[in-house]
N, C-alpha and C positions, 0 to 999 in steps of 0.2 A: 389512682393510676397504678397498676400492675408492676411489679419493678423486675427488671430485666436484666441476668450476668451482662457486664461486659465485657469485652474482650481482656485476658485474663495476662499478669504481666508477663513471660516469657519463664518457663520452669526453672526453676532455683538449681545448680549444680550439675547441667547439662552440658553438657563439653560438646566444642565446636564439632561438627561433622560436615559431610559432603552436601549436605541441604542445606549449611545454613548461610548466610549473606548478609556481609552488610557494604553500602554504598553511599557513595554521595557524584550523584550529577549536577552537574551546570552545564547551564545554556547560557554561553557568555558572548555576547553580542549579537542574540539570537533574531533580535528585530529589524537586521540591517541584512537586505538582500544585496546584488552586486553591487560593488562598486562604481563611483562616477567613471573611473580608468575603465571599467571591465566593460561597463555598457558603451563607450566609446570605440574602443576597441575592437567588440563584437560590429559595430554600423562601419567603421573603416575596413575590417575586414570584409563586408558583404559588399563596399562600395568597388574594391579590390577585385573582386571576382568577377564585378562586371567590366572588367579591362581588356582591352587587346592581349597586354603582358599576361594575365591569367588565362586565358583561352589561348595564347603560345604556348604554356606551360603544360595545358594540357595533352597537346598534342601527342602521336606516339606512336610505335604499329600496335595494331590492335590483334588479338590471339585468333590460332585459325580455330581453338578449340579448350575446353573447358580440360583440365587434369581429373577432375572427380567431381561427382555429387553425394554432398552431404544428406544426411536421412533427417528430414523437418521433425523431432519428437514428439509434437504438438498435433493434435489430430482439429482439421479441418471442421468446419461447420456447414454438413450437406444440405441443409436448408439454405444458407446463404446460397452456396452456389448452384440449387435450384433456382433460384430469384435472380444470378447472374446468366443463366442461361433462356430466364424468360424476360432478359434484358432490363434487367435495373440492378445498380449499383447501390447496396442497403446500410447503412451505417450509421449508427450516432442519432438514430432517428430521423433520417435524413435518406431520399430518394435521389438517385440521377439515373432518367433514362439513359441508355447505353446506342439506340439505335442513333447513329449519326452523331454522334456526341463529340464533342472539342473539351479537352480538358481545361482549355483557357480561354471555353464559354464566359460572357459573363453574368449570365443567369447560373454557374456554377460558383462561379469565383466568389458571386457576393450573398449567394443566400446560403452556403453549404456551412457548416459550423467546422471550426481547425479541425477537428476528432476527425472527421471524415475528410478531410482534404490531407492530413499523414498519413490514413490507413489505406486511403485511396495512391497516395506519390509513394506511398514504402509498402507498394503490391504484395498487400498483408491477404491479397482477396484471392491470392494462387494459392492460398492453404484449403479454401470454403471452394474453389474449384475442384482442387486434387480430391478430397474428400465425397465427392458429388459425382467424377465423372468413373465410368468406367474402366476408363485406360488413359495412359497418356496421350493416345492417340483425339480421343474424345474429348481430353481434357485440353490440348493445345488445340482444338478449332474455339474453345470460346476464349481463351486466354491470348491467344496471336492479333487477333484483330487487335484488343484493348490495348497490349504494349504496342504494335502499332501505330495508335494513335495519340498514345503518351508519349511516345517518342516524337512523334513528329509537333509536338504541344510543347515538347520541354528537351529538346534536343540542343538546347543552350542554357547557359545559367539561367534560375530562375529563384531568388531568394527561397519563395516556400518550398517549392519542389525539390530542390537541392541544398536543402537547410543540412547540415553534417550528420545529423541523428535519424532522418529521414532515410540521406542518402543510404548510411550504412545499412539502414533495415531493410533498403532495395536490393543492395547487393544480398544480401544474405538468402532474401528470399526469392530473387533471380536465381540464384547460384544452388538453394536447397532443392528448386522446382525445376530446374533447368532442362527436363522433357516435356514442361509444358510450355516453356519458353524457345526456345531451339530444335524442338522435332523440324520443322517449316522444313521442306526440300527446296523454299527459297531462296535462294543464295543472296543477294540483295538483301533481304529482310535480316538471316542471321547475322550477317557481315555488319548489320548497325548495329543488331543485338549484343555483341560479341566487342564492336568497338565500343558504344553507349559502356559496357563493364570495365572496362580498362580506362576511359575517362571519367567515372566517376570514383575509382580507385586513384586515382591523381588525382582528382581534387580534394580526396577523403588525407590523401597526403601530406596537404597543408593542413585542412579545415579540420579534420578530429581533433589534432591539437593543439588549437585555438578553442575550443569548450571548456565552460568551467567542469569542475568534480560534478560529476552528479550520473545519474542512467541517459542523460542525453549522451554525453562522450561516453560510455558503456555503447550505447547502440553503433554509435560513431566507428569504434576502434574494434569490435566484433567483426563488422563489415568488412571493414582494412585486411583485418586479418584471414579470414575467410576467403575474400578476394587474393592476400599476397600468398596464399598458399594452393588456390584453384587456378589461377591465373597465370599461364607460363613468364618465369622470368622474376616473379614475387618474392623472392625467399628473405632480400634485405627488410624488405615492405611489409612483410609477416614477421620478421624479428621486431621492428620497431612499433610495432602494433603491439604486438604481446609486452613488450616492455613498460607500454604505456598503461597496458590495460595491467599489470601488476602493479605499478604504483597506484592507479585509479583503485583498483579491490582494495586495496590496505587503508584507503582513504572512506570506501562505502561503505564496507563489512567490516563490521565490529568484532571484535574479541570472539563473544558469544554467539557468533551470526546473526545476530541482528542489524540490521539497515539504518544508515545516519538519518533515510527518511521517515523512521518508526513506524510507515505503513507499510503492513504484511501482503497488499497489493504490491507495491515495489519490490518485495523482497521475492515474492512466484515469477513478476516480469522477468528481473534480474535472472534467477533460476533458469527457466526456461532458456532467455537468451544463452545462458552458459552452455547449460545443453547441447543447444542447437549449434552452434561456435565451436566445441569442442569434437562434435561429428565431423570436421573438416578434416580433419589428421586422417582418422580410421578413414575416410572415403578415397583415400590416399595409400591405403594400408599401412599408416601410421600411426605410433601413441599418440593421444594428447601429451602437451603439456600437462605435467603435475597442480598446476594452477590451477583449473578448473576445477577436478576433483577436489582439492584442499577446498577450495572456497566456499562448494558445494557441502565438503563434509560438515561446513559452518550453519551455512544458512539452512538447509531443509531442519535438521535436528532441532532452531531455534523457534522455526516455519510452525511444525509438529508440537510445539508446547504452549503455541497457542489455541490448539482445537480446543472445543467443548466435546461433551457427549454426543452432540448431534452431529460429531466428525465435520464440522464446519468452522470459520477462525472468524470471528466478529469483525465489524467496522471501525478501524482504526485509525484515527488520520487522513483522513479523507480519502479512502479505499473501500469499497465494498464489501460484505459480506464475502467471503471465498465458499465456496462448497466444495463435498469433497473429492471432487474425481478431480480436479488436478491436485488434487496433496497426495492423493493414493498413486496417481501417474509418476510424480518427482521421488516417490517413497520405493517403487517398484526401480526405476532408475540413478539411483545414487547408492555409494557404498554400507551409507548411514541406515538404510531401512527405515524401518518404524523409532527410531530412536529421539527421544526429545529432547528439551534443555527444559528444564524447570524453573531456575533464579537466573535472568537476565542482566547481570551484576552493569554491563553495559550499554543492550537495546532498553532496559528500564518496565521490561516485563518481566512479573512472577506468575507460576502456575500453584495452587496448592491443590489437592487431590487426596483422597480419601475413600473408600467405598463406590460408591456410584456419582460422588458427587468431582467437579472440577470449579475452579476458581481463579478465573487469571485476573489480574490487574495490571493497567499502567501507573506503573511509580516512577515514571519520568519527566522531565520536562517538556513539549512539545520540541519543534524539529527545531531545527535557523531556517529563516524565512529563507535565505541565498539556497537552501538545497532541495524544500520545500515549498509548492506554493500553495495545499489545501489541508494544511496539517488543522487537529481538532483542539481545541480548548478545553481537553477533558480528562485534566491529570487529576489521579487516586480513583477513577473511575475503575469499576469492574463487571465481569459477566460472571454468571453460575448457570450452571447446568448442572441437572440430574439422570443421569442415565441419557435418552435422546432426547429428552425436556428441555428446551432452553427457558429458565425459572427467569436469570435477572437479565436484563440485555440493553443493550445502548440503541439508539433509535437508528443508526445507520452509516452509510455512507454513497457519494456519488461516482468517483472513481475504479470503474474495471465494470460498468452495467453499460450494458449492450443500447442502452438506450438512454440521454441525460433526463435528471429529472426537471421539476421546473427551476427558475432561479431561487423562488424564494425559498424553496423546500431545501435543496442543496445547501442553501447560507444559513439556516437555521437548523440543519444537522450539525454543523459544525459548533455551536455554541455550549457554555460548559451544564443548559438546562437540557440538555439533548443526550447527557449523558448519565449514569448510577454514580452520580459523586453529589458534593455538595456545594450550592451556590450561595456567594455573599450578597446582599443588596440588588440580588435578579440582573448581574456583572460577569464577565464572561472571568473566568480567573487569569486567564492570556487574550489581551487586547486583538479583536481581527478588525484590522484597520476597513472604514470604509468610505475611503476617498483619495484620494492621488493618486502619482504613477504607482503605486505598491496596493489598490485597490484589492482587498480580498489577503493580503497576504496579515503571518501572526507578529504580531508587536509583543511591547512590550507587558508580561506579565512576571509567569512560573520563569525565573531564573536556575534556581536551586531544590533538587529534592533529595530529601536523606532515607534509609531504608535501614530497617535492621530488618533479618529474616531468622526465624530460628526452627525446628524442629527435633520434635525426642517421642516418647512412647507416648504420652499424655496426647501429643495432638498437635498442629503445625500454629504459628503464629506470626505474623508481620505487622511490623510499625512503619508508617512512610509518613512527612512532613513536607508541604511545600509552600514557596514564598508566592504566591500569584497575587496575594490580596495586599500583600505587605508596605506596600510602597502607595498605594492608592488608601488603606484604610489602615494601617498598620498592624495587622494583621495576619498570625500565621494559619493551617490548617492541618491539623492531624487526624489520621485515619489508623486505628488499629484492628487486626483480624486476627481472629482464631475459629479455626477449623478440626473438629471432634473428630480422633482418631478414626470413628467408622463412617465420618462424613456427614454423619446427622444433625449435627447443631452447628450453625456458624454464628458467633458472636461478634458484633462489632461495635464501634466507637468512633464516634466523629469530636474532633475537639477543635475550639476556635481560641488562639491564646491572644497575647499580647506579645506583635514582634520586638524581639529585644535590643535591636538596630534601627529600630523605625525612626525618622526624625521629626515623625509626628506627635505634639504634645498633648492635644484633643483626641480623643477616639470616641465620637460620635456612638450610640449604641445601632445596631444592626442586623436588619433582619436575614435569615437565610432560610435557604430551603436545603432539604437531601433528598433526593430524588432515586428510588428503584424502580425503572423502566419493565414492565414486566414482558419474556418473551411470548412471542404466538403461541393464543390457544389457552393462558397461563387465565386464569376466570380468579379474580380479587371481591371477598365478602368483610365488610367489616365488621369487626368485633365489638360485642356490646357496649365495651366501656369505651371504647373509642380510643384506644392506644395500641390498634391494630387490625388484622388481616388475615384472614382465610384466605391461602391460595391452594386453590385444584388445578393439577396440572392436567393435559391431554390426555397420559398416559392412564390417567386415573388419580396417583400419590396426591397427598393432602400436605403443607407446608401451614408452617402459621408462625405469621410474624407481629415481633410485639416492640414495644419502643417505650423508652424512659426520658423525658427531657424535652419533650415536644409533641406537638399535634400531630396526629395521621390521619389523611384526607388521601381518597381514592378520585383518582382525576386519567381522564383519556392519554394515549398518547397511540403513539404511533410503529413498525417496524420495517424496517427494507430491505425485503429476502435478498439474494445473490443476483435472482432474475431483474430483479427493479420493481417488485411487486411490493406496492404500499398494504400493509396487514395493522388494522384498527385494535389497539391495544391498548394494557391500561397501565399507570403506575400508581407508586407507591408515596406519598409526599410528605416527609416529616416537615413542618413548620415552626418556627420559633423565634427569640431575641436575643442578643447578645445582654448581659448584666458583668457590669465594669469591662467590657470589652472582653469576657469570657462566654465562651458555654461549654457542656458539655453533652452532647444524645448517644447513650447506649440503645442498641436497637440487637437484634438474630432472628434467625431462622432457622426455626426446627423441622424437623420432618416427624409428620405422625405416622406411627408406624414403619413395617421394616419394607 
């Protein structure tokens, strides 16, 4: 068998600079979603709202009129709201005819999936009107009927409809659309419209903060806020809104602008919401708060370091592919531009980059189940690209696509074979639990990962360790890279040691896989002696990869554009056995030619 550099130790005499990094994450009580108190809590609270005492509360004069409209940054989807003017309501894979429709049908209620009964109650579908109709004049004859009869469906509490994170996203999107919501020269009809906004800003009063941390209360206190500042007489309601939502930021957004939910979906929702929130002031002839922008300055820069060449940001934690027009949207609108973050010393992503090529990897733990409930089991996992080639790539995600996939495909994207990293005993390296009340969500595994990061003239290089197998096999996993100054040669190493805290006295010997997911289009030939792989990419370039330490076997797999589109792909499979509870596979990828 062909013997292959591996990834080479970090250059002797190289003094720290702005590239380099090192880190250590934990995920410490990462498998315990809310509390017995919190879930109690949240049901007495919902039980609350359906009281006399809370519908007192809410009462109140309601405004004769709106102070400003906020500009929605987000551009509408004109095919949806062609399909809303040919009377069907389209979401989530999910149809509701619109003619004569009751929102608390219950041919709605019980076969419609949650995705589309939120985007349906948080009239997310006035942005795919606005986008579609001519004028706002056009655009308030198909949108008047529907709130309409939303109103008169949920014009009392209703747990889903007026869930806090819901609500907020009504108002927001009431209040951003509000010449297709309030054109009517009906007087009756605005006077509900206009009171409906002022009692669901009272109930946002209490209920946003009663939410745990997370983008639910983000959506919640958005809302509040945007409301206490359009809404005459707001201005306490807007101060204690903003208040919340600056402890809540400090709590979501990390150091480095990355998201407590490590998926890069949450981190655009987020984004965008802020946007949008922050248009309230200027519609006022107002500054923003400073908030916004700061937080902004965090996230999009950290957003931007995880593109590939193909200007797109992989499937992360159970988020979809992003493409690139809303990164280039948020890049055109925030102070930051085109600026990235390369070492993620706290989201627990690294970018390495060289020539034509890009490299990022998660060297983090997965999320805490409490703030996360579709995070991936796929730490030390990586993507490469070459130019707009995506060469290595992970199989997907189901989060942020226009339409779900099925159950099984969505729960086996998540697992740690679905990913460019390496599997012990065909075991997810973070446990996704599959039964109880916490059905789907991640247990226990990855507690701990360490990272050095270095970089000099010779060529970039990363070492990252984590504990996922530790406790179950006793077993740790190391991954080292280096990446050639002009991007040509990626060297790596996977090592499988013995954990030195383990209070396992047997260790079992162990089979494992390392798996490279090849992206679309990416055509895999094995090499004669069988210790590797011709890969041709789309573009034309020719790759070829070789391995030390194990078998390589070329097996199907799978990809899942941004749209939801399934693309038949192949990977890369090194195979092998643990000896005395060690191994170790050097493997790379060269590029032929320039």
């Amino acid at each position: 068998m062909a013997r292959t550099p591996t990834a080479p130790e970090p250059p002797a005499g190289v003094d720290a600079d702005a590239g380099d990094s090192d880190g250590r994450l934990l995920r410490v009580g990462g498998d315990r979603g809310l509390s017995l108190s919190e879930r109690v809590a949240a049901r007495v609270s919902t039980s609350l709202y359906k009281t006399p005492l809370h519908r007192l509360r809410l009462r109140g004069r309601y405004p004769l009129k709106l102070l400003g409209v906020p500009e929605d940054p987000v551009p509408g989807d004109a095919a949806i709201g062609e399909r809303i003017r040919a009377g069907r309501l389209i979401h989530a894979g999910h149809t509701v005819m619109t003619r004569d429709m009751d929102f608390r049908a219950a041919n709605i209620s019980e076969s419609a999936p949650a995705a589309w009964h939120d985007w349906a109650n948080g009239w997310e579908w006035l942005r795919d009107i606005a986008a579609h109709a001519a004028d706002h004049k056009e655009g308030a004859k198909l949108a008047e009927p529907l709130i309409a009869r939303w109103l008169q469906a949920f014009g009392d509490f209703d747990p889903q409809a007026w869930r806090a994170d819901v609500t907020g996203t009504r108002l927001l999107f009431a209040l951003g659309h509000a010449p297709l919501v309030l054109s009517s020269t009906d007087q009756i009809y605005r006077s509900s419209v206009l009171s409906a906004l002022a009692t669901w800003a009272r109930h946002l009063d209490r209920a946003a903060f009663r939410l745990p941390d997370g983008l639910p209360r983000a959506r919640a206190l958005c809302g509040l806020y945007a409301a206490g500042l359009l809404i005459p007489g707001g201005e306490a309601r807007a101060g204690a809104a903003l208040a919340a939502l600056d402890r809540l930021l400090a709590v979501l957004v990390l150091p480095d602008g990355g998201i407590a939910t490590r998926a890069p979906v949450d981190a655009l929702a987020l984004s965008e919401l802020l946007l949008f929130t922050a248009g309230t002031g200027p519609a006022l002839g107002l500054r923003p708060p400073p908030l916004f922008a700061d937080t902004l300055a965090r996230l999009v820069p950290s957003l931007r370091g995880l593109v590939l060449g193909d200007a797109m940001i992989g499937a992360w934690h159970g988020g979809a592919a992003i493409p690139a027009v809303p990164l280039e949207r948020l890049a055109k609108r925030t102070a930051t531009g085109t600026a990235l973050t390369k070492a993620g010393r706290w989201s627990g992503y690294y970018r390495l980059s060289a020539g034509k090529t890009v490299l990022v990897i998660d060297a983090g733990p997965p999320p805490l189940a409490r703030v996360a409930a579709g995070g991936h089991a796929g730490t030390l996992a990586f993507e490469l690209s070459d130019g707009s080639d995506r060469l290595i790539a992970n199989c997907g995600g189901e989060r942020g696509l226009a339409t779900p996939l099925p159950g099984p495909l969505a729960a086996g994207l998540r697992t740690t074979a679905a990913h460019s990293t390496l599997t012990i005993a065909d075991t997810n390296s973070t446990r996704i639990r599959d039964d109880g009340a916490q059905k789907g969500a991640l247990g226990l595994g990855v507690e701990e990962v360490t990272v050095q990061a270095r970089s000099s003239e010779q060529g970039q290089w990363l070492e990252a360790c984590h504990d996922g197998y530790a406790k179950r096999f006793g077993l740790l996993v190391r991954r080292r890279l280096f990446l050639s100054p002009d991007g040509q040669d990626l060297r790596g190493e996977d090592v499988i040691e013995p954990a030195p805290k383990s209070p396992l006295k047997r260790r079992p010997e162990r089979d494992f896989d390392i798996r490279f997911h090849l992206g679309p289009g990416v055509a895999a030939t094995p090499t004669a002696d069988g210790a590797g792989a011709l890969l041709k990419l789309p573009q034309g370039r020719v790759w070829g990869m070789k391995a030390r330490g194990g078998t390589v076997s070329i097996e199907p797999s799978l990809w899942i554009d941004p749209a939801g589109t399934l693309h038949k792909t192949q990977q890369l499979v090194i195979t092998g056995r643990t000896d005395k509870a060690s191994a170790s596979i050097g493997w790379s990828f060269k590029r032929a030619g320039k």
